[in-house]
C-alpha atoms as one frame of an Amber mdcrd trajectory, in Angstrom:
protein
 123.941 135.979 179.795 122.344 137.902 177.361 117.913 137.065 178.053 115.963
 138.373 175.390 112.725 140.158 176.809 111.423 140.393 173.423 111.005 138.667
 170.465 110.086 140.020 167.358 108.030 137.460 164.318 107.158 138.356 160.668
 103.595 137.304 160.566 103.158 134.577 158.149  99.179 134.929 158.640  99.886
 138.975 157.061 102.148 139.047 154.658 104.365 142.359 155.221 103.263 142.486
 158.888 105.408 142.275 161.956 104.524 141.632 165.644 106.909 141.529 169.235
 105.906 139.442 171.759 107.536 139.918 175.395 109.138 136.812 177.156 107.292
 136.689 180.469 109.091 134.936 183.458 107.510 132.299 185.876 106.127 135.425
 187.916 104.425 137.179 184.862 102.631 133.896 183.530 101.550 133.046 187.206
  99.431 135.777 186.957  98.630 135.741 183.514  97.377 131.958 184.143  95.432
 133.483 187.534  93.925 136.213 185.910  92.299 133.454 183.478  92.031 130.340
 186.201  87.895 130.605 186.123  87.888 130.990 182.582  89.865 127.597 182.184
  87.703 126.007 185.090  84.895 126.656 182.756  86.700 125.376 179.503  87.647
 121.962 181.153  84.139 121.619 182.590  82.864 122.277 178.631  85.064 120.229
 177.394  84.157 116.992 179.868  80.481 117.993 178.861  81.024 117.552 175.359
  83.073 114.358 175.626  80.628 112.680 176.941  78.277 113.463 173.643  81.031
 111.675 171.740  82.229 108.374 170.894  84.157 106.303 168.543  82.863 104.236
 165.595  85.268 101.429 165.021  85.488  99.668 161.905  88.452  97.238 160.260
  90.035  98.703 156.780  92.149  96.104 155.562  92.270  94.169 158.308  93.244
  97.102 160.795  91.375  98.601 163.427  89.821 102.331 162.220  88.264 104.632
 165.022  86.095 107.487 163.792  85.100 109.677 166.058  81.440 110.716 165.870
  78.641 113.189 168.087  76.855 110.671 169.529  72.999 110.808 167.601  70.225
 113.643 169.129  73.169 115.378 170.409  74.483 117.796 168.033  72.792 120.757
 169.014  74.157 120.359 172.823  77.642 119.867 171.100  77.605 123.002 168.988
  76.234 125.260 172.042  78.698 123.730 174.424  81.566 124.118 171.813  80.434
 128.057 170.890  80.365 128.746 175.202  83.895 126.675 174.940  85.236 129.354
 172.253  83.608 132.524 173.501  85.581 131.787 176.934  88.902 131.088 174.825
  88.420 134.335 172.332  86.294 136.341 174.936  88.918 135.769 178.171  92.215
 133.447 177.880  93.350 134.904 174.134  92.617 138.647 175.203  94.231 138.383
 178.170  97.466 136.877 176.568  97.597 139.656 173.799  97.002 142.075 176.678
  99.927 140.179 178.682 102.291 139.322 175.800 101.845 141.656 172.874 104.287
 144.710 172.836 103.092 146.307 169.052 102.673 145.161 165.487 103.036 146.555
 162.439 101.958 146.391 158.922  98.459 145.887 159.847  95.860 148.049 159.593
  92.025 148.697 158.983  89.460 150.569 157.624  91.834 152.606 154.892  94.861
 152.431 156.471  94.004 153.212 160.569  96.477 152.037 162.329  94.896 149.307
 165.025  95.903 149.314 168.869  95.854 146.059 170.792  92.569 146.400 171.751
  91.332 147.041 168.606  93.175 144.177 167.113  91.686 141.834 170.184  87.707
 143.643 169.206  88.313 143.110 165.579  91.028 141.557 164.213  91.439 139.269
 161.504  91.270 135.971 163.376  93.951 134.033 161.847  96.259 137.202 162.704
  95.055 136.963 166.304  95.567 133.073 166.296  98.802 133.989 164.989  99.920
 136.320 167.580  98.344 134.552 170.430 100.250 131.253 170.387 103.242 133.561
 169.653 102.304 134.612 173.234 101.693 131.178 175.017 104.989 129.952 173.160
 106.825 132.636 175.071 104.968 133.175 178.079 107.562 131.556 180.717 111.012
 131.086 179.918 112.650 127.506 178.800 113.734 125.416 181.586 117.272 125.964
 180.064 117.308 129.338 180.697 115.536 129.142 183.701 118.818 126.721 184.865
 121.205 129.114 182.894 119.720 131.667 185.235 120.987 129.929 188.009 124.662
 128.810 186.684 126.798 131.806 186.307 128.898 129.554 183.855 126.353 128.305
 181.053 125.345 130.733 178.292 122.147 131.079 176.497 122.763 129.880 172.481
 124.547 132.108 170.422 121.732 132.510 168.061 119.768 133.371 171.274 117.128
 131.239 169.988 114.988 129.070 173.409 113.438 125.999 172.894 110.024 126.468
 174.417 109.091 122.850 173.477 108.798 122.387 177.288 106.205 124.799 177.899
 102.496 122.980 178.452 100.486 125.759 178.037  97.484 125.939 175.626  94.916
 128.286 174.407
């Protein structure tokens, strides 16, 4: 069996740039994932504040049912702070730490005249839709398939030829 550590993308956020992202076993994104377990503690508690400032509107279009959903009136101003603390947790901790975790280089990127960026400086000021880019990149390939997790086990299956993992199975989110 032939694993693939590391996969290397053409961004489609940067035209002409180029990123590799490492394939991190079930041990690596264990600790990835503990390394960011308050952080997510937080973003679920957020996220069960703000859903209770919400609701649906429901309506019938042509005879069918329509839900819109809606801030609930006099609450906007809690939704937007609880959304920005929601965000600053998922850009400040959980996306940093899975650049820092996944992320082996990129290139074809640069600032400020041509300086070539390191991670961190990509994580401090990066264009965000390159970040976004890179960081589901990282999620997507932060544990392996359960495929190749079973091929691991079978001396007698093989990985595709194209070498290509589905990584529908993974559940992980930013």
């Amino acid at each position: 069996m032939d694993f693939k550590t590391q996969v290397e993308i053409e961004s489609k956020a940067v035209p002409g740039a180029r990123f590799t992202v490492r394939v991190l076993n079930r041990r690596q994104a264990l600790e990835l994932e503990f390394g960011i377990l308050e952080a997510r503690t937080k973003m679920a508690e957020i996220q069960e504040q703000m859903s209770q400032l919400t609701g649906d509107d429901i309506s019938l279009v042509d005879g069918k049912e329509v839900r819109v959903w809606r801030i609930n009136p006099g609450s906007e101003a809690e939704y937007r702070r609880l959304n920005m603390r929601w965000e600053m947790e998922l850009r400040g901790v959980v996306s940093p730490a899975y650049l820092r975790a996944g992320l082996v280089s990129f290139t074809g990127y640069t600032a400020d005249g041509g300086k070539p960026q390191t991670i961190e400086d990509l994580i401090d000021h990066g264009l965000d839709s390159f970040v976004d880019e890179i960081t589901c990149a990282c999620v997507a390939h932060s544990c392996m398939s359960e495929a190749d997790q079973k091929n691991l086990q079978s001396p007698t299956t093989s990985t595709p030829v194209d070498g290509q993992a589905d990584y529908s199975s993974i559940a992980l989110t930013v």
